[in-house]
N, C-alpha and C positions, 0 to 999 in steps of 0.2 A: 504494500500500500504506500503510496505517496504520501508527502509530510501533508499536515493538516495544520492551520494557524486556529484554536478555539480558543474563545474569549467568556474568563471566569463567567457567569453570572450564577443568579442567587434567585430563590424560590419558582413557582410554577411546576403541576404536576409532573410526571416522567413522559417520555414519551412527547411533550410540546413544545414546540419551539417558546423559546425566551422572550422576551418583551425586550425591545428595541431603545436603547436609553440615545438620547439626542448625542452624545460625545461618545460614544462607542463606537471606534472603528468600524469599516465592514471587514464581517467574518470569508473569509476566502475560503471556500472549499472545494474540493478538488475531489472527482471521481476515483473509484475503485479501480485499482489495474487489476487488466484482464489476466486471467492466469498465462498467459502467455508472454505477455507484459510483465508480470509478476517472477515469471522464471526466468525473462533475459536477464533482470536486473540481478535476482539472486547468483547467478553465473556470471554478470559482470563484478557483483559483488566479490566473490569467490577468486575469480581471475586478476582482479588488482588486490589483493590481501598480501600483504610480505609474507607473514605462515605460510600460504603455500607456493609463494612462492621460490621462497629459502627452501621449501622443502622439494621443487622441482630439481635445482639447482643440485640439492646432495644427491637426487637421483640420479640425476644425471654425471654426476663425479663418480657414483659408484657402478654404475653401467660402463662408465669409460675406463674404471681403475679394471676392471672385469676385462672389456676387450683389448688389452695392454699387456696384461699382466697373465692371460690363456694366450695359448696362438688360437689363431685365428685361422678357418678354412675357408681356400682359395673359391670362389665365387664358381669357376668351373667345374673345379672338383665336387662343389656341394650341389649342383646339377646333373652329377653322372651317378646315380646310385651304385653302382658296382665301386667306382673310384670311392665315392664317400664310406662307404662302407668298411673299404681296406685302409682310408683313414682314419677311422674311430679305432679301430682296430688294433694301428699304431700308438693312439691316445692308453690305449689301455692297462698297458704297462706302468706309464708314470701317473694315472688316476685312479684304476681301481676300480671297485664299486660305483665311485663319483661320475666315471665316463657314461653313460647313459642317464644321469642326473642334467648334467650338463648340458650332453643335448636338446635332452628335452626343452631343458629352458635357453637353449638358443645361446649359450653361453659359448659355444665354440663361432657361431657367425655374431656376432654379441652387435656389429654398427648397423648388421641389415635387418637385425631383429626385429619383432611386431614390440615389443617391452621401449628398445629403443626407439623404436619413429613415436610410439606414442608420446612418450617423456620431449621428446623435440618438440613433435605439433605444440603438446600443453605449455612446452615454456615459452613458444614463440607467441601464442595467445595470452601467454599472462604477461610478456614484455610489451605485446600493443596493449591489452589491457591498464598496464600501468603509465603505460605515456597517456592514452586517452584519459584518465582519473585526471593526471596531476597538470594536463595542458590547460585547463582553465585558469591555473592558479599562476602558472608561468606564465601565459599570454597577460593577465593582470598586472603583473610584476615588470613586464616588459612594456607594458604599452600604460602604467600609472603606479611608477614607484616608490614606495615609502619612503617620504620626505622626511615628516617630523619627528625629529632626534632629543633625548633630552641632555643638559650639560654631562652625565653620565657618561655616556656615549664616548665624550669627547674624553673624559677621563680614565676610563677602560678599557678605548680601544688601545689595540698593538700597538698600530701604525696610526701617529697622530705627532705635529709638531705648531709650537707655537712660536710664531714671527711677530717682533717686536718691531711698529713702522712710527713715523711720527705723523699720520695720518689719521685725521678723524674716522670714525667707524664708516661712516659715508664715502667718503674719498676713497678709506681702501677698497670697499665695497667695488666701486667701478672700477678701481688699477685690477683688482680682482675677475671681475666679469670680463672685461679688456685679455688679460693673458690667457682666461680660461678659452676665450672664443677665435683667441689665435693659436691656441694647441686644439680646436674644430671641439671641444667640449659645449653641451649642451648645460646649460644652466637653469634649473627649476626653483622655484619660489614657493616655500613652505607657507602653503596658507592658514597656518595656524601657529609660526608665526610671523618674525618681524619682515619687515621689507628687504632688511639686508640681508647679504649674502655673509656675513662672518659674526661673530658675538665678541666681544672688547674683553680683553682679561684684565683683571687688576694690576696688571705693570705695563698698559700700555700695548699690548698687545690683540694679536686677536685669532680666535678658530675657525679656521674657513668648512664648511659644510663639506658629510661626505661624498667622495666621486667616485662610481666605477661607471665599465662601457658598456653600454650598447649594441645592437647588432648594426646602426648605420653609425651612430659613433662614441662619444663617449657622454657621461651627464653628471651634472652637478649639481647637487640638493644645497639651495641658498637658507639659511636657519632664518 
């Protein structure tokens, strides 16, 4: 079922809609998904999940440590039942009991196995799976990114330096916007807060807001 927005309200039987108060938002509601609907989501769910998807991942290490670490029979040979045959044959010696184990489970052709393509298809559905979940929140990030920092920030970070000018906060502010748009840096203005582009520290100085790049070029958060 899709998210539903319900708003508290107070008395009236069961069963009847609520009485309608003049500043009460409208209630959004949103239809039942169809069980068909209901199952992509649950399998989209499922397919961007890190659990399984860490756990495609070890399968697939231990399907590959399996085809490395057994030989492996030649594609031709495993086509000629006579050939195949007097190769298992040869297996038998250094496996034992194991050699028809083995077989069975495909442990001697271990990369054209049915175990192996399946564990590929699933991870290669749970790697789009995972781009599709997290592209919304990248394309966000890329196209309206978080501006406002607080003096923390400036205190915390790694990489942070402070330059003592004799320039009023204003003045640097534009030698500032000036050099940033001559290294092709984009310069953003945090609208929450001030107009300038750096905050004054108490010896005259001041912290210029943080920058990284872009995919057309680089940007810079004015505080």
């Amino acid at each position: 079922m899709t998210d539903t927005t319900i708003r508290e309200t107070t008395g009236g039987p069961a069963g009847e809609e609520p009485p309608q108060r003049p500043n009460d938002p409208p209630v959004r509601r949103r239809r039942e998904d169809t069980p068909v609907e209901a199952f992509f989501h649950r399998g989209f769910a499922l397919f961007h999940n890190k659990k399984f998807g860490l756990f495609l991942i070890l399968a697939m290490t231990v399907f590959t440590l399996i085809g490395v670490l057994l030989p492996q029979v030649a594609q031709d040979v495993r086509n000629d039942p006579q050939s195949y045959a007097e190769w298992l044959a040869g297996m038998r010696p250094r496996f034992g009991g194991w050699t028809p184990i083995f077989e069975a489970l495909g442990f001697f052709s271990m990369f054209t196995s049915l175990w192996f393509k399946i564990v590929t298809v699933l991870l290669a559905l749970s790697i789009i799976a995972c781009t599709l979940h997290r592209m919304p929140l990248l394309w966000q990030n890329a196209t309206r990114p978080h501006l406002h920092v607080t003096d923390g920030f400036f205190e915390h970070a790694k990489v942070h330096e402070v330059v003592e000018v004799s320039h009023s906060p204003q003045e640097a502010v534009v030698d500032l916007r000036r050099i940033l748009a001559r290294r092709r840096f984009r310069v953003l203005d945090d609208p929450k807060g001030t107009a300038s582009a750096s905050t004054p520290t108490a010896s005259g100085g001041c912290r210029s807001a943080p920058c990284w790049p872009t995919p057309r070029s680089s940007s810079c958060s004015s505080a």
